[in-house]
C-alpha positions in Angstrom: -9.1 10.6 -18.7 -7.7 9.9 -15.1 -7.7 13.2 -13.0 -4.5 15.2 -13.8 -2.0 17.4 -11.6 -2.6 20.9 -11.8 1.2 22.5 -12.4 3.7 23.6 -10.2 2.0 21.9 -7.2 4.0 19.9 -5.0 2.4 16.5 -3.6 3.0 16.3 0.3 5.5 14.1 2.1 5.4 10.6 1.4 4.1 8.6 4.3 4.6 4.7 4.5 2.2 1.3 3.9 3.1 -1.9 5.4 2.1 -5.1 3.5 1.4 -7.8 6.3 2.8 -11.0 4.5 0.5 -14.3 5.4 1.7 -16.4 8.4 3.5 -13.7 10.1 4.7 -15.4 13.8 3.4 -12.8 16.6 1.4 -10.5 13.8 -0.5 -8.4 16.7 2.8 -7.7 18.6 4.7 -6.9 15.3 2.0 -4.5 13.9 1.8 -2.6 17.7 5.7 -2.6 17.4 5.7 -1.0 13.9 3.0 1.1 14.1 4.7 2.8 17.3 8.0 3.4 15.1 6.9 5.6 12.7 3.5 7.4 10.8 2.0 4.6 9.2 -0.4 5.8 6.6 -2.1 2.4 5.7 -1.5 -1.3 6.5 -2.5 -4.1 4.0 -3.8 -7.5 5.4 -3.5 -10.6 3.4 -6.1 -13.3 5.2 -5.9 -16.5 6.5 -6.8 -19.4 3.6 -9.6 -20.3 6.2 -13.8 -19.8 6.1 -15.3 -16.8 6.0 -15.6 -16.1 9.5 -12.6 -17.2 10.7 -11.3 -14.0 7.8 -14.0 -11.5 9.6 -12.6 -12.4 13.2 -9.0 -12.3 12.2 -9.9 -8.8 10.9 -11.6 -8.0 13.8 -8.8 -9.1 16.3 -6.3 -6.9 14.6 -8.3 -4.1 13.3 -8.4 -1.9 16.9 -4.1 -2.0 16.8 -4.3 -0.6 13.7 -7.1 1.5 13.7 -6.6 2.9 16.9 -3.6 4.7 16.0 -5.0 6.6 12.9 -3.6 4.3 10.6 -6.1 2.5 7.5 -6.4 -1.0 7.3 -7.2 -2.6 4.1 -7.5 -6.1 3.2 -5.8 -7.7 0.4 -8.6 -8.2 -1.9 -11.7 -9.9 -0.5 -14.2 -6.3 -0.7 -16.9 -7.9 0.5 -16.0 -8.7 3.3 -14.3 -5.3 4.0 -17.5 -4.3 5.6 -18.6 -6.9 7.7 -14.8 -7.0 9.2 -14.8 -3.3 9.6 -12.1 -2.9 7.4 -11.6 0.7 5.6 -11.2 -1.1 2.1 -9.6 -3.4 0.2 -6.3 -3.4 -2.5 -7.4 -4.8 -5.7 -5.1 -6.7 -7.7 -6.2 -5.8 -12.0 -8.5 -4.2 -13.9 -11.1 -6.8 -13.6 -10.8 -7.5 -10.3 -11.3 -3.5 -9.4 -14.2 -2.6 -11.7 -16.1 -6.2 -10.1 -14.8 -4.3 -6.2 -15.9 -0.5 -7.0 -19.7 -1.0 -6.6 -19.0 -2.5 -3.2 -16.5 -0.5 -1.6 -17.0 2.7 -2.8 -18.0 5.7 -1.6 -17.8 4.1 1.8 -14.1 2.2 1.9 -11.3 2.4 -0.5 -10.4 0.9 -3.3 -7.0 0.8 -4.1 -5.6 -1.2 -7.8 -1.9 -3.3 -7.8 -1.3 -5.5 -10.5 -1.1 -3.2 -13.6 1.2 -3.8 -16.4 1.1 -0.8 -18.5 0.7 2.8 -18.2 -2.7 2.5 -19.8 -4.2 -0.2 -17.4 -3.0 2.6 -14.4 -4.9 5.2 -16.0 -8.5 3.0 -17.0 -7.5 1.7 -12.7 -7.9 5.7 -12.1 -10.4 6.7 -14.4 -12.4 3.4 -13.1 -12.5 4.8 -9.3 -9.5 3.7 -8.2 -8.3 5.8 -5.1 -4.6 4.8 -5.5 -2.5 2.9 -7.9 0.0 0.9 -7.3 3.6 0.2 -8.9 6.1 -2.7 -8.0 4.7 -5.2 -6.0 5.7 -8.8 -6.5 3.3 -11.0 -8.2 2.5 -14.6 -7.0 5.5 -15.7 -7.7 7.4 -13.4 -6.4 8.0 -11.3 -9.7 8.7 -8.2 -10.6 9.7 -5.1 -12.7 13.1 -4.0 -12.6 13.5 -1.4 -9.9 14.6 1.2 -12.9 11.3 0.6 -14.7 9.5 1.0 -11.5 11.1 4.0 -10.5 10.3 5.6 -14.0 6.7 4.5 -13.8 6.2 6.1 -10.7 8.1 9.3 -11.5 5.9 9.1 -14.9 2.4 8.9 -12.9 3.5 11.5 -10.0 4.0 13.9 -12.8 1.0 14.1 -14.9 -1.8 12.5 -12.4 -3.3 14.1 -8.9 -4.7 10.5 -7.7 -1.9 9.1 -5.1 0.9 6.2 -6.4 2.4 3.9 -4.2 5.6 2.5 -5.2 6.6 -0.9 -3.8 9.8 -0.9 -1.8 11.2 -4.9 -1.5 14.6 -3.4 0.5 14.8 -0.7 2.4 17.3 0.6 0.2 14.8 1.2 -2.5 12.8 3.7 -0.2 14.6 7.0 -0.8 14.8 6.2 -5.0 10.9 5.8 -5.0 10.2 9.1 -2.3 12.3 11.1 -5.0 10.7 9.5 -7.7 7.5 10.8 -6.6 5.7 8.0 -4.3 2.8 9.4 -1.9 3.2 6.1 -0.4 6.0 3.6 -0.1 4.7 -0.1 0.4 6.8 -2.5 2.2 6.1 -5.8 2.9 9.4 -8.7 3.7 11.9 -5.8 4.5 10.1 -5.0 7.7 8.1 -8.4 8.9 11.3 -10.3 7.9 13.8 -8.4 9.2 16.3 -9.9 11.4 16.6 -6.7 13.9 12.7 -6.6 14.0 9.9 -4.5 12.1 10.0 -1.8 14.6 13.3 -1.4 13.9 12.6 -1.1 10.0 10.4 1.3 10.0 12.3 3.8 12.0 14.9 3.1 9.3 12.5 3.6 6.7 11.0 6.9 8.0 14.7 8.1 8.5 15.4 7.5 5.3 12.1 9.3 3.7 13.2 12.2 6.0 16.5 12.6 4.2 15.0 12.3 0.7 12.4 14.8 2.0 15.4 17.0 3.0 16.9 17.1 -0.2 14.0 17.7 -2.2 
């Protein structure tokens, strides 16, 4: 069974994960911007659809901007290559696709799971070596849970289980519901990198508005 919280312990402040969408115009800029807003606890690359090396050097270029500051970069998938682009690990999207990632990445690099459907895939992603799960994050085509059902799933897993959830934010206005829900981390992907007054911008907004669910708590 996946590890379990020990009672009447209190999980430390949320902290935020940026989801780098693919094709973002000015990426380095934008990530150097955001990453200077606000603690950034993790930021997740999607690659180019190019070879192999061309991923290694885009993860190269960009790694020291993120890096630098403290701040974990992981790579959308692709765990074998996490190494060779000096990535910290990778975000795994399914069951499958983690147990085939685990022998690879860990104990070296994370391994984080996204994808999961039911409260029992989250807990076989845990029990399986997972070092985070995931709720909330679009699927492929742009999908997902209602924001309700997300919130309960994360409130459900930051009650019973120790291993860290991140809950998927697609509007800034969803940050402080997750936060008190539970969330160690709060993903967010379009609402910063597509944001008309800049991600910089968002992510102050973001980390103001974790502060205030922080407060009440």
């Amino acid at each position: 069974m996946a590890s379990q919280r020990p009672a009447e312990t209190r999980r430390p402040a949320p902290r935020l994960y940026l989801v780098v969408p693919q094709d973002v115009a000015g990426l380095a800029n934008q990530l150097a911007d955001a990453l200077g807003a606000a603690d950034i606890a993790a930021v997740l690359l999607r690659l180019p659809a190019t070879d192999e090396r061309g991923q290694v050097n885009h993860v190269k270029a960009l790694a020291p901007t993120v890096q630098n500051r403290g701040t974990a970069l992981l790579l959308d998938g692709h765990p074998d290559l996490a190494a060779r682009a000096g990535a910290d690990g990778s975000h795994l999207s399914g069951i499958e696709a983690l147990g085939s990632a685990i022998a690879t990445l860990k104990p070296a690099r994370i391994a984080g799971c996204g994808g999961l459907e039911t409260r029992h895939e989250a807990m076989v992603a845990a029990e399986a070596g997972a070092d985070y799960v995931m709720f909330g994050e679009p699927d492929t085509s742009g999908g997902r849970p209602a924001f309700e059902a997300i919130a309960q799933r994360v409130a459900w897993w930051a009650e019973v289980f120790e291993i860290p959830c991140v809950g998927f934010a697609a509007t800034l206005d969803e940050v402080e519901p997750l936060a008190a829900a539970g969330a160690d981390f709060i993903a967010m992907g379009d609402c910063v990198f597509g944001a008309g007054h800049g991600a910089a911008a968002a992510v102050a907004d973001a980390a103001r508005r974790l502060a205030i669910a922080e407060t009440v708590a």
